[in-house]
N, C-alpha and C positions, 0 to 999 in steps of 0.2 A: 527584484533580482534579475535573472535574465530567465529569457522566452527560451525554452529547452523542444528540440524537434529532434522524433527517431523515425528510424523508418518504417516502425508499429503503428504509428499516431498518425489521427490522420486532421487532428488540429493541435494546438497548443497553448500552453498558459502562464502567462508570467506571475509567478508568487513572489510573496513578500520576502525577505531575508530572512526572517522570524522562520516561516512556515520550511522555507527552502533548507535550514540548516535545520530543523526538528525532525524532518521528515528521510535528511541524508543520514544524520545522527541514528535515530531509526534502524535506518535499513542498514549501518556500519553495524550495529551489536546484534543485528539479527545475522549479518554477514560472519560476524565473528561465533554466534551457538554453531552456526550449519560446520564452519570448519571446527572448532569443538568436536562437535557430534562426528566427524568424518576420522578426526581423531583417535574418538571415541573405537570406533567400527576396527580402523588401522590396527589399535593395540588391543583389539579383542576382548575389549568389556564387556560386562554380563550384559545381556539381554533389556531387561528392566532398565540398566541404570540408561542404557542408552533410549529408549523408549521414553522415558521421563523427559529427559533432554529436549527430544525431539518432539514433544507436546512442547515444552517450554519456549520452543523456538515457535512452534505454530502458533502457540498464544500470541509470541510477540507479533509475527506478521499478522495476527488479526487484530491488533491495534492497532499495528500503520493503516491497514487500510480501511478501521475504523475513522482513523485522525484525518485520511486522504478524503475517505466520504463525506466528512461535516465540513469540511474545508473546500470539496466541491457542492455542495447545495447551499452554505453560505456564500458564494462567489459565482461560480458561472451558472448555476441554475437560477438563483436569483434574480442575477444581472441581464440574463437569457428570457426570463417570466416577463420580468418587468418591461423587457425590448418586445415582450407580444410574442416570442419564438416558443409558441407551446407545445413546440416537437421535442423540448429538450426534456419534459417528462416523461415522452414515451421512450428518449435514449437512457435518462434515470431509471424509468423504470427496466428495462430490459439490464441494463446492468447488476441493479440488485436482484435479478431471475439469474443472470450469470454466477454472481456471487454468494446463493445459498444454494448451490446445487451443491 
């Protein structure tokens, strides 16, 4: 697909069309619970129901970035190992310290 750079990043990576549209797809329906849920808040539903929502929506972003993590250790940590750059498991690893706190 195409090479995507923001001004957070401080490298980048071009994914496949496959991976690129699963992962937008993704973040659209996770896009679409949060306005739900803000919805939700606006016209003053119960407590609970919106609580529930909003687990539902956190499960989803913890798929994508389930699906993002297997999708970078099949791909550039790989490609990274195999090029001899064994720095890229101590930036793996530090991410997944980032990502269960």
């Amino acid at each position: 697909m195409e090479k995507t750079k923001c001004s957070c990043c401080r490298k980048t990576k071009e994914r496949s069309e496959s991976e690129y549209k699963s992962l937008i797809n993704r973040l659209n329906r996770i896009e679409g619970q949060i306005r739900g849920i803000k919805g939700m808040v606006e016209n003053n539903a119960y407590c609970t129901d919106i609580l529930v929502q909003a687990a539902a929506a956190n499960a989803a972003l913890n798929a994508f970035n389930r699906e993002l993590l297997s999708n970078h250790i099949r791909t550039c940590v790989a490609e990274d190992i195999k090029a001899g750059k064994e720095e890229t498991l101590d930036d793996l690893l530090a991410t997944l310290q980032k990502l269960m706190k």
